[in-house]
C-alpha positions as CSV (number, residue, x, y, z in Angstrom):
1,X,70.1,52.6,6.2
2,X,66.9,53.2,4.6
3,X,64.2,50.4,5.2
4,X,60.8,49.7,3.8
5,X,59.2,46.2,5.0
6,X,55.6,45.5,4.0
7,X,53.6,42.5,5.6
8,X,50.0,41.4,5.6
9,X,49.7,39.9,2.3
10,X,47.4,36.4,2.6
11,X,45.4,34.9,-0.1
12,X,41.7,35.5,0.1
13,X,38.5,35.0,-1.6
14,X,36.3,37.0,-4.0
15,X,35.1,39.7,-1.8
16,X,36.9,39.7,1.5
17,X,39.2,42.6,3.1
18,X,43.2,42.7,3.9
19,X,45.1,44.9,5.4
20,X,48.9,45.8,4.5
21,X,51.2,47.6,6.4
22,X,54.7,49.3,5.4
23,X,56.9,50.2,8.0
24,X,59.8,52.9,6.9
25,X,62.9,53.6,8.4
26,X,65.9,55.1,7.9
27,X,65.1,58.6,6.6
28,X,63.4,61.9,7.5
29,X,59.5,61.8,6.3
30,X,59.4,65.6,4.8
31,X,58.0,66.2,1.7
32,X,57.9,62.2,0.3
33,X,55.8,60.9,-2.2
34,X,55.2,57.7,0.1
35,X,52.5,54.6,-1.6
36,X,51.5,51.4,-2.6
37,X,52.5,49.6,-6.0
38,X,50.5,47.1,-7.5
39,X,52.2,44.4,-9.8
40,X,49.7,41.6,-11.3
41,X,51.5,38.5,-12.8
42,X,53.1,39.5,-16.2
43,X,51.9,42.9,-16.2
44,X,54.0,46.1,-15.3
45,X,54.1,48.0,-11.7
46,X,51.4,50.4,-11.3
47,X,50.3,52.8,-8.3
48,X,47.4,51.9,-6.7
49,X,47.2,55.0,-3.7
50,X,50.2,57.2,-3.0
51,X,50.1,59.8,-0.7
52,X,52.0,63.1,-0.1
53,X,53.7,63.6,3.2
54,X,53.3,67.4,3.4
55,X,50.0,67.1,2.7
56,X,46.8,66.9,0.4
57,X,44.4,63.9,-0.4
58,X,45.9,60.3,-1.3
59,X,45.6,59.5,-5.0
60,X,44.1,56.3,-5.8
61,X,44.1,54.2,-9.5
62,X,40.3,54.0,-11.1
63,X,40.9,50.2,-10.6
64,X,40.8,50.6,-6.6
65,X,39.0,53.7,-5.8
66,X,35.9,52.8,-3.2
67,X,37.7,50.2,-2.5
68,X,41.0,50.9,-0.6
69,X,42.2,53.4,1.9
70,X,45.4,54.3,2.2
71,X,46.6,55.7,5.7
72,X,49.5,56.9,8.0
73,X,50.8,57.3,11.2
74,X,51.6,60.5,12.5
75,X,54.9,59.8,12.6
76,X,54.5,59.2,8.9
77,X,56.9,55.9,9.5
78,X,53.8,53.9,8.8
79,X,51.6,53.0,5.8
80,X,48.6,51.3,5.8
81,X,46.1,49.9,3.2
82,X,42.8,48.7,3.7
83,X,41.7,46.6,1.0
84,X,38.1,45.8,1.0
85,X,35.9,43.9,-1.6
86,X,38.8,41.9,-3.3
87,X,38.8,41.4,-6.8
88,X,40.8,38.6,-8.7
89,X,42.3,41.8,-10.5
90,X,43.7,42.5,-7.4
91,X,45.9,39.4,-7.6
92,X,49.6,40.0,-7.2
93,X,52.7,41.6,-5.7
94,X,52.1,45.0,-3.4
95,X,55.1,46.9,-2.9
96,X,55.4,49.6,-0.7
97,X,57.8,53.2,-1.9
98,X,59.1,56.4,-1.4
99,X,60.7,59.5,-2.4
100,X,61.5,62.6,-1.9
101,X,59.6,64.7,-3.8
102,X,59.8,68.7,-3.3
103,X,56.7,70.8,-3.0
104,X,57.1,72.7,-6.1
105,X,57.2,69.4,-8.4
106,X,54.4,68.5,-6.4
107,X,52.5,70.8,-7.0
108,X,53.6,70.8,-11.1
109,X,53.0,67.6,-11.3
110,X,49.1,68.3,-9.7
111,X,50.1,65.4,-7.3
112,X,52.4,62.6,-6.5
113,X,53.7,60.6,-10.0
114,X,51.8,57.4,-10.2
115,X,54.0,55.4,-12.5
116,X,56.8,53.4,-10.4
117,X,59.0,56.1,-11.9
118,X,62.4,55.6,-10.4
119,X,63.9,59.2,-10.4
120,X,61.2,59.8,-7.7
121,X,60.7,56.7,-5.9
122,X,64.3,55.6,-5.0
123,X,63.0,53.4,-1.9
124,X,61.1,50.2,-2.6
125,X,60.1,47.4,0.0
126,X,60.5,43.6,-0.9
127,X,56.6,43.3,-1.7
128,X,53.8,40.8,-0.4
129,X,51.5,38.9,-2.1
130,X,48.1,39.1,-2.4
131,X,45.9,36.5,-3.8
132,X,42.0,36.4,-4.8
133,X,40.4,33.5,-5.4
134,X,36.7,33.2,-6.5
């Protein structure tokens, strides 16, 4: 049974750092689009870094670039984001996916898809919050 659990969300203040970590389970970690989803209240699901299993740099939004550092274990069974120099924009629900996601559409796609788009990302985690506060 396929299992994504994220944990470390906290509320915070303008400024400060968090760390997030999804732990996957339940699958084989080849060639996955595997990343973090932002949701802000009453706005859609956005991707905020992804990364590709098989390789390459992580993508990261405009919104969080310099900012957050996305990360895995070797295994691959592990995501990480660092999450410095919070913003109240940063406010909301962080869900952790994946999918499988060959090498050719990878690579005709110039990267992993960045939209929640459910014909790739067929995993999802439960989410954790995140709050800013100024």
């Amino acid at each position: 049974r396929v299992r994504l659990v994220e944990s470390g969300g906290a509320s915070v203040q303008v400024g400060g750092s968090l760390n997030l970590t999804c732990v996957a389970s339940g699958y084989t970690t080849n060639s996955r689009c595997f990343g973090w989803f932002h949701q802000a209240p009453g706005k859609e699901r956005v991707g905020v870094a992804i990364i590709y299993t098989a390789g390459g740099r992580p993508v990261y939004s405009d919104s969080v670039k310099g900012r957050f550092t996305v990360s895995r274990d070797r295994a691959q069974t592990t995501l990480t984001l660092q999450m410095n120099s919070l913003k109240p924009e940063d406010t909301g629900m962080y869900f952790c996916a994946s999918g499988s996601f060959p090498p050719s559409a990878f690579h005709a796609n110039s990267g992993c898809p960045t939209s929640p788009d459910q014909r790739v990302y067929d995993y999802w985690g439960q989410g954790t919050q995140v709050t800013v506060s100024s």
